[in-house]
BALUM-968190 format. One record per residue (C-alpha): residue number from 1; x, y, z negated. Coordinates in pm, 1 decimal, m for minus. Layout:
// residues N
@k = NUM | east = X | north = Y | up = Z .
...
This chain:
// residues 124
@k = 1 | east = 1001.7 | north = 7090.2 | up = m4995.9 .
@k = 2 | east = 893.8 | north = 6762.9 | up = m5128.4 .
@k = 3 | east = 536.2 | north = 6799.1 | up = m4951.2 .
@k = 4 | east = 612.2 | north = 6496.5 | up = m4716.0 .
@k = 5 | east = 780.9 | north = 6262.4 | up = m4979.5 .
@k = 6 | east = 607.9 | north = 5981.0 | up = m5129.7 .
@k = 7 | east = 570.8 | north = 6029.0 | up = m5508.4 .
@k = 8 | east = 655.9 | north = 5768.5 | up = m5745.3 .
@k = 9 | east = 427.3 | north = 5726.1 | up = m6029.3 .
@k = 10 | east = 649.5 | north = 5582.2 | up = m6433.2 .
@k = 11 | east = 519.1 | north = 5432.0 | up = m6738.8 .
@k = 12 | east = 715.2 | north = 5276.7 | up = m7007.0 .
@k = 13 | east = 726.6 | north = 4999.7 | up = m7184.6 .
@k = 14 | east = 875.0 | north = 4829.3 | up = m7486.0 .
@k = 15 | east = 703.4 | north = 4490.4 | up = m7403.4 .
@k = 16 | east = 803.3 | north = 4378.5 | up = m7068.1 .
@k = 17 | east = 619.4 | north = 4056.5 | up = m7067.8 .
@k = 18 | east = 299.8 | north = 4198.4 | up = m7159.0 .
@k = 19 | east = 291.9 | north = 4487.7 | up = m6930.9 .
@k = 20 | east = 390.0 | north = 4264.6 | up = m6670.6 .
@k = 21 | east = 81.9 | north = 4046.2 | up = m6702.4 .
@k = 22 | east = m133.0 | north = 4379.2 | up = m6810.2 .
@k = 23 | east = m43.0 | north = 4542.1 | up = m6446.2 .
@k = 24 | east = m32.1 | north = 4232.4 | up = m6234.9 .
@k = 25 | east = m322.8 | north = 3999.8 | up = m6366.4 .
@k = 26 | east = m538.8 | north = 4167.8 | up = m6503.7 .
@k = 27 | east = m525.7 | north = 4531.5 | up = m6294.6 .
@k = 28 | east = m431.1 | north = 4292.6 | up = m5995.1 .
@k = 29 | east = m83.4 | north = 4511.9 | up = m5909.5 .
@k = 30 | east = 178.9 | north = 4345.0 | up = m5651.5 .
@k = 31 | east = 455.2 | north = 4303.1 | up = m5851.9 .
@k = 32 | east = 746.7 | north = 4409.7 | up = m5605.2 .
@k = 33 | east = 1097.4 | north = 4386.1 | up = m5795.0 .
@k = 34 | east = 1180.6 | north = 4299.6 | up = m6163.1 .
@k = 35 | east = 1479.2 | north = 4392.3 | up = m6249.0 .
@k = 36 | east = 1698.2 | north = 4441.3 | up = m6589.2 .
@k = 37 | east = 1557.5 | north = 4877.5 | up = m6569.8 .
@k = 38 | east = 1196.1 | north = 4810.9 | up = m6463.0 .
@k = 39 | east = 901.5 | north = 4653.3 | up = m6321.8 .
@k = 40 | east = 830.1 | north = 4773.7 | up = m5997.2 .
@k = 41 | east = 452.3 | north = 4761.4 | up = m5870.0 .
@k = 42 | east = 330.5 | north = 4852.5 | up = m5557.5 .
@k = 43 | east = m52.6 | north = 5051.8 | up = m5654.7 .
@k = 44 | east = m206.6 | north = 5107.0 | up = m5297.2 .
@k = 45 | east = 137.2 | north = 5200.0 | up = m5139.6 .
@k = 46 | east = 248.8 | north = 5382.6 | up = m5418.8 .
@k = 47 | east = 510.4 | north = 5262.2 | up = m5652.7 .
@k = 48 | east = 477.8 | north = 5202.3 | up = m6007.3 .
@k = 49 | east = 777.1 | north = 5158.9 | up = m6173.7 .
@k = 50 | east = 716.6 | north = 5023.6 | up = m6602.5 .
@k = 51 | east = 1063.7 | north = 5145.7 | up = m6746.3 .
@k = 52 | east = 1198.0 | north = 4893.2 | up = m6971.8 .
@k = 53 | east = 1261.8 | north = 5134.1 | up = m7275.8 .
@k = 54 | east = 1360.4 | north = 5043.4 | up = m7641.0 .
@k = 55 | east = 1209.4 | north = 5329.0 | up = m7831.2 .
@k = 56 | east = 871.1 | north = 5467.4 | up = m7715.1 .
@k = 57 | east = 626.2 | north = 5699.2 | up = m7834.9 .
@k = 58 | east = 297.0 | north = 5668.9 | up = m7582.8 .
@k = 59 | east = 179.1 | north = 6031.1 | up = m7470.2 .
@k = 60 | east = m156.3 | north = 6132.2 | up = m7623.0 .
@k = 61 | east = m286.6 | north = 6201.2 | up = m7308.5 .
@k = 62 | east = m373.5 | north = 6089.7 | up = m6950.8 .
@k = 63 | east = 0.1 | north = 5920.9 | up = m6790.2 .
@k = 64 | east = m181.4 | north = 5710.1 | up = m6487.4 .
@k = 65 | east = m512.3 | north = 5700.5 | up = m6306.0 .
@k = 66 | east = m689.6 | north = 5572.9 | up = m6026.4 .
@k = 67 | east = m923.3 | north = 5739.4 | up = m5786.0 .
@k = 68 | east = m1244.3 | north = 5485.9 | up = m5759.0 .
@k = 69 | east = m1535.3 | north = 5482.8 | up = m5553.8 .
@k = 70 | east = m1759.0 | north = 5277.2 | up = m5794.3 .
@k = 71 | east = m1678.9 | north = 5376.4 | up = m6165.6 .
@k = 72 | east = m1891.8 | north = 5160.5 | up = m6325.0 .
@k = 73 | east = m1817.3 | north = 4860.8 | up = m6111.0 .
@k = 74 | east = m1428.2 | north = 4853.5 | up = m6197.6 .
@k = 75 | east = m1548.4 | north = 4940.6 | up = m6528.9 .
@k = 76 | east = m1758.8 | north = 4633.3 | up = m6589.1 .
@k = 77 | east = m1478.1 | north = 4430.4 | up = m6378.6 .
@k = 78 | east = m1204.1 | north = 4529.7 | up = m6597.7 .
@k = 79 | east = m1416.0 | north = 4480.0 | up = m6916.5 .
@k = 80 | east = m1470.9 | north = 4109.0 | up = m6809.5 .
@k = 81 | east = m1045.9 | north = 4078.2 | up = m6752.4 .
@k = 82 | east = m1019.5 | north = 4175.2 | up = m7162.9 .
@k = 83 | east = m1014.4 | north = 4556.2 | up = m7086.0 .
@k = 84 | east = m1127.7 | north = 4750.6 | up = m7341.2 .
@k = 85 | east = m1283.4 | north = 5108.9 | up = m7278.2 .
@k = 86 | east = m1159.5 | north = 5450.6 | up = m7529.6 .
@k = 87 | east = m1427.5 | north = 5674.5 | up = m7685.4 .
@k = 88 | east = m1318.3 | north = 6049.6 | up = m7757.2 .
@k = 89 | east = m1471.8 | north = 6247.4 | up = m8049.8 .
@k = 90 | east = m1621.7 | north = 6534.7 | up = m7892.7 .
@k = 91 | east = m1667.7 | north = 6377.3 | up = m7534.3 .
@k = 92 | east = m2045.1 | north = 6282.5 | up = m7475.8 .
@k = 93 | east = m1956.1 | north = 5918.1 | up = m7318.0 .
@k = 94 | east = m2238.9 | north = 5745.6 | up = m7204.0 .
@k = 95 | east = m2250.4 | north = 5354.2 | up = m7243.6 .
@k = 96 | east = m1960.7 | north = 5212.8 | up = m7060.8 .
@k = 97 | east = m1727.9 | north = 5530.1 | up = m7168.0 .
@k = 98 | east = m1789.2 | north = 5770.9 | up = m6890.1 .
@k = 99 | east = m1752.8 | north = 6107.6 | up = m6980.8 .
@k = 100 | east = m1853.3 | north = 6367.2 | up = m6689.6 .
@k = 101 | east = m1691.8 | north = 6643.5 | up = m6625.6 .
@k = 102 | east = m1808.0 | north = 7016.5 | up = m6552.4 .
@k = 103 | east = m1732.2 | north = 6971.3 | up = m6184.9 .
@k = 104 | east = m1940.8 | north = 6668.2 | up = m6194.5 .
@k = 105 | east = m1603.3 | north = 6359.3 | up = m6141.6 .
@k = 106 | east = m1703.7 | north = 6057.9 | up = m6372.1 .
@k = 107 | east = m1396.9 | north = 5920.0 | up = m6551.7 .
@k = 108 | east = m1348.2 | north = 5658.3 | up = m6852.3 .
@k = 109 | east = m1001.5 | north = 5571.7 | up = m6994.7 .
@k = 110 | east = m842.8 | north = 5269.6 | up = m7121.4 .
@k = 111 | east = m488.8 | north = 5189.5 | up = m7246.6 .
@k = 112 | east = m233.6 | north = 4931.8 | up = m7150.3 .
@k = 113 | east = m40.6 | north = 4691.3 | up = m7389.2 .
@k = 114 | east = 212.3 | north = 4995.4 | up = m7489.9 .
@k = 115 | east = m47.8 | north = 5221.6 | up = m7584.5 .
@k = 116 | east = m18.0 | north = 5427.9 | up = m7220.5 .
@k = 117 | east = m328.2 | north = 5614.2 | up = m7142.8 .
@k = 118 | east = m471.6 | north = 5536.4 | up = m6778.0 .
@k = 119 | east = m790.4 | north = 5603.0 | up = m6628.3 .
@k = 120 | east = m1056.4 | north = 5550.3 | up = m6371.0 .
@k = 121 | east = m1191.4 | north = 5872.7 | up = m6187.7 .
@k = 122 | east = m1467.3 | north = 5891.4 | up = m5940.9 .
@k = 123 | east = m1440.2 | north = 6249.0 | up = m5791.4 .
@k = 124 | east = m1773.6 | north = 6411.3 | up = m5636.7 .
């Protein structure tokens, strides 16, 4: 039913400002629309809207990710923009953060000013 609809991808936020300049300068997000509700990104033709919210719990898991061809580059990129990489207890991480998976994808996660989990994937 929904096959040929675009998704739309939501985070939330209780810090506008910050998550503005988190998503636009240093992930280097278009910023589309901001209006009084959200920001509204476009990620590689995929919308992101940050929901202005005034209570907000961030989920202990995964929320947003990207699909990367080079891991470690964005890694290292993002690292130099103030980005700072999550270790798991129990994970075997290797220096940058990458933790590989069973089925071989490479992926490291970091966390945005509201405490959102997001991460970097680089699928076999």
């Amino acid at each position: 039913m929904l096959k040929t609809s675009k998704a739309i991808c939501f985070v939330a936020t209780q810090h506008p400002a910050r998550a503005r300049a988190f998503y636009e300068k240093i992930l280097g997000l278009t910023l589309k629309d901001e209006g009084p509700f959200a920001l509204v990104f476009d990620a590689n033709g995929t919308m992101l809207r940050v929901q202005k919210v005034e209570e907000f719990t961030p989920a202990t898991h995964t929320v947003l990710g990207w699909d990367v061809p080079d891991i470690r580059a964005k890694i290292k990129k993002l690292e130099k923009r103030g980005v700072r990489f999550e270790r798991f207890d129990g994970l075997q991480q290797d220096e940058l953060g990458i933790w590989t998976s069973p089925a071989g994808a490479k992926v490291a996660w970091f966390k945005d000013p509201d405490g959102n989990t997001l991460s970097l994937t680089r699928f076999q």
